[in-house]
C-alpha positions in Angstrom: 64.4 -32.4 95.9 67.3 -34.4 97.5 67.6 -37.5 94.5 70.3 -37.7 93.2 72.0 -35.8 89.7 73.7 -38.5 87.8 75.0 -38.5 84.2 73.8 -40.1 81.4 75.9 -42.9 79.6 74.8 -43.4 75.8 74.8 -46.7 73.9 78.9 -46.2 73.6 79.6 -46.6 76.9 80.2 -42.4 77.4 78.6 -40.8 80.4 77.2 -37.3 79.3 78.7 -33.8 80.5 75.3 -33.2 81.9 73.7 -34.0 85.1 70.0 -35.0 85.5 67.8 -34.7 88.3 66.6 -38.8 88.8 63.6 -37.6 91.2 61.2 -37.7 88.1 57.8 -38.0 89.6 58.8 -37.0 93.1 60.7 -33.7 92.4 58.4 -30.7 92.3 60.6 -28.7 89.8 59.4 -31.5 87.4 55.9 -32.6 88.9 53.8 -31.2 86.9 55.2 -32.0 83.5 55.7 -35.4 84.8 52.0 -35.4 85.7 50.9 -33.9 82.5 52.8 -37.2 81.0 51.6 -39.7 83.1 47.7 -39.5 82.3 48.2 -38.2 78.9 47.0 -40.1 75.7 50.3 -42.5 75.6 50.5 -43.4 79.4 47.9 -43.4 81.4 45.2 -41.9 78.9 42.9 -40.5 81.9 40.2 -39.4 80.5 38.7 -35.9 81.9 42.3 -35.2 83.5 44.5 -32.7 81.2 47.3 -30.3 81.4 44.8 -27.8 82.7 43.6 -30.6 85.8 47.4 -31.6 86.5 47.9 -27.8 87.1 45.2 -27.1 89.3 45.5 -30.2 91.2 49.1 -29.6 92.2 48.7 -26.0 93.2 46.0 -26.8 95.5 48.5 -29.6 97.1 46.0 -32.7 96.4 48.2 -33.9 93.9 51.9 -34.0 94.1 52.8 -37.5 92.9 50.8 -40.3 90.7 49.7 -42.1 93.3 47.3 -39.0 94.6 45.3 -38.9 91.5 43.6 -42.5 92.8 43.0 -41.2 96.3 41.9 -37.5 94.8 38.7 -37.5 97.2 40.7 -38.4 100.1 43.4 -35.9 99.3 41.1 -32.7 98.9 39.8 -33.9 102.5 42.5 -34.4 103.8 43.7 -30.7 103.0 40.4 -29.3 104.2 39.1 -27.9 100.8 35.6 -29.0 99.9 34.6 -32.0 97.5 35.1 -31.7 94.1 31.9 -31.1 93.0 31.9 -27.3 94.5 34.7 -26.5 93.0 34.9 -23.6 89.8 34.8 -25.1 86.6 33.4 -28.6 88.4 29.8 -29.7 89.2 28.3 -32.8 90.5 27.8 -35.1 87.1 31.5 -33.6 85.7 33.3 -34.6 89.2 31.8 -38.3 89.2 32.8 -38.5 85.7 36.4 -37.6 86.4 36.5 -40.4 89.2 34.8 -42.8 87.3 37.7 -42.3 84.6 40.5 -42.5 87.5 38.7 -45.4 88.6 38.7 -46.9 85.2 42.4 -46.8 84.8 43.0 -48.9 88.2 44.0 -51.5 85.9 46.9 -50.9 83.4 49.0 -52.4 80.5 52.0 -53.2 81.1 54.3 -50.3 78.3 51.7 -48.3 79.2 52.5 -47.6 83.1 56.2 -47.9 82.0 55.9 -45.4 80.1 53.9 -43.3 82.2 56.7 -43.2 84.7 58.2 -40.8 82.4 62.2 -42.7 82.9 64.2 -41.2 80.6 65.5 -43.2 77.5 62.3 -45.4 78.4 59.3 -44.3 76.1 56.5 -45.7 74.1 58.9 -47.9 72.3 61.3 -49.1 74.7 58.5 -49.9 76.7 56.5 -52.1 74.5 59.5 -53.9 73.9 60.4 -54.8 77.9 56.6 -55.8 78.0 56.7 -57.8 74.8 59.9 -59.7 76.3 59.0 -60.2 80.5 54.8 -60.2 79.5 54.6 -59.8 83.3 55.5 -56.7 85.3 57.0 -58.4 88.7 59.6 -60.3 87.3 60.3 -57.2 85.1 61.3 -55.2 88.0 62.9 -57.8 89.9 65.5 -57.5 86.7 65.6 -53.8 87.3 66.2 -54.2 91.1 69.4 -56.7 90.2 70.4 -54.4 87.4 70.5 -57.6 85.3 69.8 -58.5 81.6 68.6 -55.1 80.7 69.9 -54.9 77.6 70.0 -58.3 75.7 67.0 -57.7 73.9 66.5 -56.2 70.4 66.5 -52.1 70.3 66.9 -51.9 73.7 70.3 -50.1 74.5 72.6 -49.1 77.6 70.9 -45.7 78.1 67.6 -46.9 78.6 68.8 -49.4 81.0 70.6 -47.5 82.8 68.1 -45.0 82.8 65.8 -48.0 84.8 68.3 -48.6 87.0 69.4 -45.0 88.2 65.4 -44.8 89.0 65.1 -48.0 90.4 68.2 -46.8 92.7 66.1 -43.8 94.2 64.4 -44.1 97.1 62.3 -41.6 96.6 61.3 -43.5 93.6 60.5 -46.4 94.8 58.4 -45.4 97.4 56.3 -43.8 94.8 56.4 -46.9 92.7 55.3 -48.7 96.1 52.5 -46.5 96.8 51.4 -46.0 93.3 51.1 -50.0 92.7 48.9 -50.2 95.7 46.3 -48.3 94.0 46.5 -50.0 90.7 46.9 -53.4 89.2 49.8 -53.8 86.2 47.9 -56.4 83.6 50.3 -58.6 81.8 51.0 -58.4 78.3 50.0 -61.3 76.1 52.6 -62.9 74.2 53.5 -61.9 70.7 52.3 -64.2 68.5 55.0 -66.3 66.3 53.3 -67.1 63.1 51.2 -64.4 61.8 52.8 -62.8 58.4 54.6 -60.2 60.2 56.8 -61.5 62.7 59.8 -60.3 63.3 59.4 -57.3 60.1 60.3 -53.9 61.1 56.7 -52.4 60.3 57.4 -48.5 59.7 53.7 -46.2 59.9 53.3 -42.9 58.2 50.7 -40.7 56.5 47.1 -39.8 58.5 45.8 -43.7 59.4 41.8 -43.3 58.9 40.7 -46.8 60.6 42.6 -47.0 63.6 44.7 -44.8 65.9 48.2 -44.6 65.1 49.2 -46.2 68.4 46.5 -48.8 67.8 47.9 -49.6 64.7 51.4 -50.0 66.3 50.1 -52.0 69.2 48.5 -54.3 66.8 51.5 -54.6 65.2 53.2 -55.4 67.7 50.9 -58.4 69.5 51.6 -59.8 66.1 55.0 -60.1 66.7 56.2 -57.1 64.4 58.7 -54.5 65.4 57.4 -50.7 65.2 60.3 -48.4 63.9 59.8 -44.7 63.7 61.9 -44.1 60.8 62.7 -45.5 57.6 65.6 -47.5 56.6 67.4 -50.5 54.6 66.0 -52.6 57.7 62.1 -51.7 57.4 60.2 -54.7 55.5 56.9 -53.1 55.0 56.0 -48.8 54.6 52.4 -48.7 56.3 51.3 -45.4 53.9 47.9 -43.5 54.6 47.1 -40.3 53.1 49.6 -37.8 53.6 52.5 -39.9 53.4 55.3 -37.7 52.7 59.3 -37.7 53.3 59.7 -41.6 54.4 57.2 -42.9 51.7 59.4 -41.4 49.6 62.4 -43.3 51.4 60.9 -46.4 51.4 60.4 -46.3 47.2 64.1 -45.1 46.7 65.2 -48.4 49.6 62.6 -50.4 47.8 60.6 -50.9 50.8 57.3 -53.1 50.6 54.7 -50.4 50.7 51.1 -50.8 51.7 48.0 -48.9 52.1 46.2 -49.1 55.6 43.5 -51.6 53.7 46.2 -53.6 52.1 47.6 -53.9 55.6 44.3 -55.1 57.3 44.2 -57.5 54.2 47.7 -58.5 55.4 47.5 -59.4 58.9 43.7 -60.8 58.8 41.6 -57.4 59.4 
């Protein structure tokens, strides 16, 4: 696709002996995976759009890079195929649904579009903690662009950085980034509050959670000022336990771990 290969440098300082493609979004032997991430559940979460839509979309040519799923009606014009509505498997209420979804995700959080740019090293996590620490996406970037102060924040390491930066360096990249913020708006991600009873604990989920979502639960957690981990260890202050808890709850006992139900936990932080 023309980007450019580079090799990965780990939290050590040590470049890897493998070279990645950086054209991500832009490079067709990755588009539709890409895709596929961008509106799933943890990005995007387009509702109506699937692996199945991502697929069909690109091999008809309407959609080869984010930006094209908000400008899907002008796209299939513009490549002379007829609206939506006519096509197989479509039909006039299902297509206005499906651009009444796109059109409900013209405005996004903050770790959520980060994340749905699919940047290596630079998932759900990672970005909840870059929006936690710059709330606002601009000046985020702006960091990115000068390549400065990437990593002096808490469980953020040199890889993911990096990875930000080798994107960021892209052209091809940015002029997807460009395009794609011109159909959306980034919201900005209120600040972590600083005296509820879990600020600054390493709050560790596991089990089936039967009130909430388990990333609701972690992005509650996290407006609260808490830090999500995924695994166990002597650093985790409280076990979050629904039913099915096996392997860390297990963990957690032998460490002596705080452990709480999903009720205890609501009773915890306020409901």
């Amino acid at each position: 696709c023309g980007s450019a290969a580079v090799r990965d440098v780990d939290d050590k300082g040590e470049a890897d002996v493998r070279r990645r493609c950086t054209g991500g979004l832009v490079c067709p032997a990755q588009a539709v995976e890409r895709l596929k991430h961008f509106v799933s559940r943890k990005a995007l979460d387009i509702d109506g759009i699937g692996a199945k839509q991502v697929q069909l979309f690109q091999e008809k040519g309407v959609v080869k890079a984010p930006q094209d799923i908000f400008r899907l009606a002008a796209r299939i014009e513009a490549e002379g195929l007829p609206p939506l509505e006519e096509w197989e498997g479509f039909g006039k209420a299902s297509a206005k649904k499906l651009f009444d979804a796109i059109d409900a995700r013209r405005t996004v959080p903050f770790a959520r579009f980060l994340n749905g740019l699919g940047i290596r090293h630079v998932g759900q996590t990672t970005s909840q903690l870059y929006a936690r620490h710059f709330l606002n996406w601009a000046p985020f970037w702006e960091t990115v662009v000068r390549a400065a102060e990437l990593t002096g924040i808490d469980g953020v390491g040199k890889a993911a950085a990096g990875a930000l930066v080798d994107f960021e360096a892209e052209p091809h990249n940015r002029d997807m980034l460009s395009a794609l913020l011109e159909e959306i708006s980034v919201e900005a991600e209120e600040a972590a509050s600083s005296d509820s009873p879990v600020a600054g604990k390493t709050i560790v989920f596991t089990g089936t959670l039967e009130r909430v979502t388990r990333d609701e639960a972690k992005a509650r957690a996290n407006a609260l000022g808490a830090k999500v981990s995924g695994s166990v260890s002597a650093k985790t202050d409280i076990l979050v336990a629904g039913p099915g808890a096996g392997s860390k709850l297990k963990k957690a006992e032998s460490l002596g771990v705080q452990t709480l139900t999903e009720d205890e936990w609501f009773e915890l932080i306020g409901g």
